[in-house]
C-alpha positions, 0 to 999 in steps of 0.5 A, a space after each residue: 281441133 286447135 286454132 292455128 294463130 298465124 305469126 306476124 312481122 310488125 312493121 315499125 314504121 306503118 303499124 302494118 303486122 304481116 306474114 311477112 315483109 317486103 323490100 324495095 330497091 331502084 327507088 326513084 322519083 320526080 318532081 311533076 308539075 301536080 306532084 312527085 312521080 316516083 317507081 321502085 322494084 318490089 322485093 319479097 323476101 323469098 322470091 326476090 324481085 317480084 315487080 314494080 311500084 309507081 305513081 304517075 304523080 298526077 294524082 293517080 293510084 299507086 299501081 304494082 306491075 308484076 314481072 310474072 303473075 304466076 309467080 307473084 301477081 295482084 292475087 298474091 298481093 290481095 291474099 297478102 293483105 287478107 292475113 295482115 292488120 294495121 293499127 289492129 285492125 284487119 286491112 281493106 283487100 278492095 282495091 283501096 287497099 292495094 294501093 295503101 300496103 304499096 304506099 305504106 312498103 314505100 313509106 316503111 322502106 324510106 323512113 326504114 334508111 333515114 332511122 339508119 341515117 339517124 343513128 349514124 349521125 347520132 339525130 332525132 326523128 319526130 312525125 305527126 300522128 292520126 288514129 284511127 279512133 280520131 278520124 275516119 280517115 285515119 290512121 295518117 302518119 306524116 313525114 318524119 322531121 330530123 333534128 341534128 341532135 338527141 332530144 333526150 330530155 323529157 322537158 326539152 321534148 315538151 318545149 319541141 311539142 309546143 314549137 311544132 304545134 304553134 309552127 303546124 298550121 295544118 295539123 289536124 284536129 286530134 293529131 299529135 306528136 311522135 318520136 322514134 325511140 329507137 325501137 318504135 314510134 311513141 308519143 314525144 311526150 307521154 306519161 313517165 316511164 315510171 309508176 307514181 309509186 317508183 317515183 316514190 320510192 326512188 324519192 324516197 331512197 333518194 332522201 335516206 341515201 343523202 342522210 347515209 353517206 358520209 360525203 353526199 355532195 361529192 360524187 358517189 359511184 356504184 352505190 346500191 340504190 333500189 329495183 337493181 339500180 346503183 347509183 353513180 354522181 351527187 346523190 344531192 344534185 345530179 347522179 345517173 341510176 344504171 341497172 349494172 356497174 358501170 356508170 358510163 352511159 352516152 345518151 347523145 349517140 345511137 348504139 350502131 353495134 351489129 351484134 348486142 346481146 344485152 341492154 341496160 336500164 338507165 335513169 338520169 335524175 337531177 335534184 329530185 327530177 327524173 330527166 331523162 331515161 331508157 336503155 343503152 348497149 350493155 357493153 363497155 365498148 359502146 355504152 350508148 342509146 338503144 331506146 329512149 323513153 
């Protein structure tokens, strides 16, 4: 007989993969004299309010009080987390994991509203990051940092790494920097999107492309360059590799479309150098960032 896999949601703020996710909502908090004490109602997505979420702010455990256990109580939520992972890797239903998935619902719920912040405003969000693999008390994922504008430059997110680091007097040993891309949690300065072998071969087109032209230190515009991109500047300098034919793209906002069908590729190279690159809303309404590479 066939192994029915089970589908799970990914949680993009907690590397939490569940049947399911929850919500919260009347989130409140306090500053205590040990801590900050806060409370929510926990919303599950079929049946609705469910209970309650809290933390004295004392040091204590984070504790869920069920509205009704027969509904949805402690045996509910200990089978919820039999059938989830996070970061791979199966989830304690002791009752240190209780307490981890209620922290983690209102992690994924809060960094979940400044992710909506951030692209509304057009920011940048950056937090720390523990594995597993790095220390036994990992994974860890710090409070995300806002920066008031896109950092979409691979060079400046290398410079903001170095600032962090010097300025992150308790980061721990083995931890490291991530970004929000718009789509998930990445490293803020991993490898190239590209192969070495595409960055050959853009280099490559790049140079018979200036030797074709009749005019290639003036700006070109929808020329077919390789791997369905075509080429929209100063093949010379600085030009913008778009995967359709339109050369505008506006890296410097966040797409806040309801609906979008489809994205498109980007790449923004200057003198040989790939600078920036990753996919924006295929409209020509909208033309700005979906993901940042």
């Amino acid at each position: 007989m066939p192994t029915i896999i089970e589908s799970r949601i990914r949680w993009p703020h907690t590397g939490i993969e569940a049947p399911y996710a929850f919500t919260v909502s009347g989130f409140n908090e306090l500053e205590t004299g040990r801590g900050v004490a806060y409370s929510a109602e926990l919303v599950h997505p079929e049946l609705g309010v469910v209970g309650r979420i809290a933390n004295e702010g004392c040091g204590g455990p984070t504790t869920f009080y069920a509205y009704d256990h027969t509904r949805f109580g402690d045996r509910q939520l200990e089978q919820f987390l039999q059938r989830s992972l996070q970061d791979g890797e199966p989830m304690d239903t002791g009752f240190m994991g209780m307490e981890t998935v209620l922290d983690e619902i209102i992690n994924e719920s809060e960094t979940a509203q400044l992710v909506a912040e951030m692209r509304t405003k057009g920011q940048f969000l950056v937090r720390s990051y523990l594995s597993r693999e790095a220390a036994s008390w990992g994974p860890y994922r710090g409070a995300p940092l806002m920066w008031n504008r896109i950092i979409a430059r691979r060079a400046d997110r290398e410079r903001l790494a170095a600032k962090l680091t010097a300025d992150a007097r308790g980061l721990d040993e083995g931890a490291s920097w991530q970004m929000f891309n718009g789509e998930e949690w990445v490293s803020l300065t991993g490898p190239s999107p590209l192969t070495p072998h595409q960055v050959t071969d853009r280099l490559r087109r790049w140079t018979r492309l200036a030797a074709e032209l009749d005019s290639p230190d003036i700006r070109n515009i929808d020329v077919p360059f390789s791997d369905g991109l075509n080429l929209f500047g100063t093949p010379t300098a600085s030009f913008i590799l778009v995967g359709d034919h339109v050369g505008a793209v506006e890296s410097t906002r966040w797409c806040t479309c309801r609906r979008r069908q489809k994205v498109v590729a980007f790449e923004r190279w200057n003198r040989g150098s790939l600078e920036e690159s990753g996919t924006v809303h295929a409209a020509t309404r909208c033309r700005r960032l979906v993901r940042l590479d």
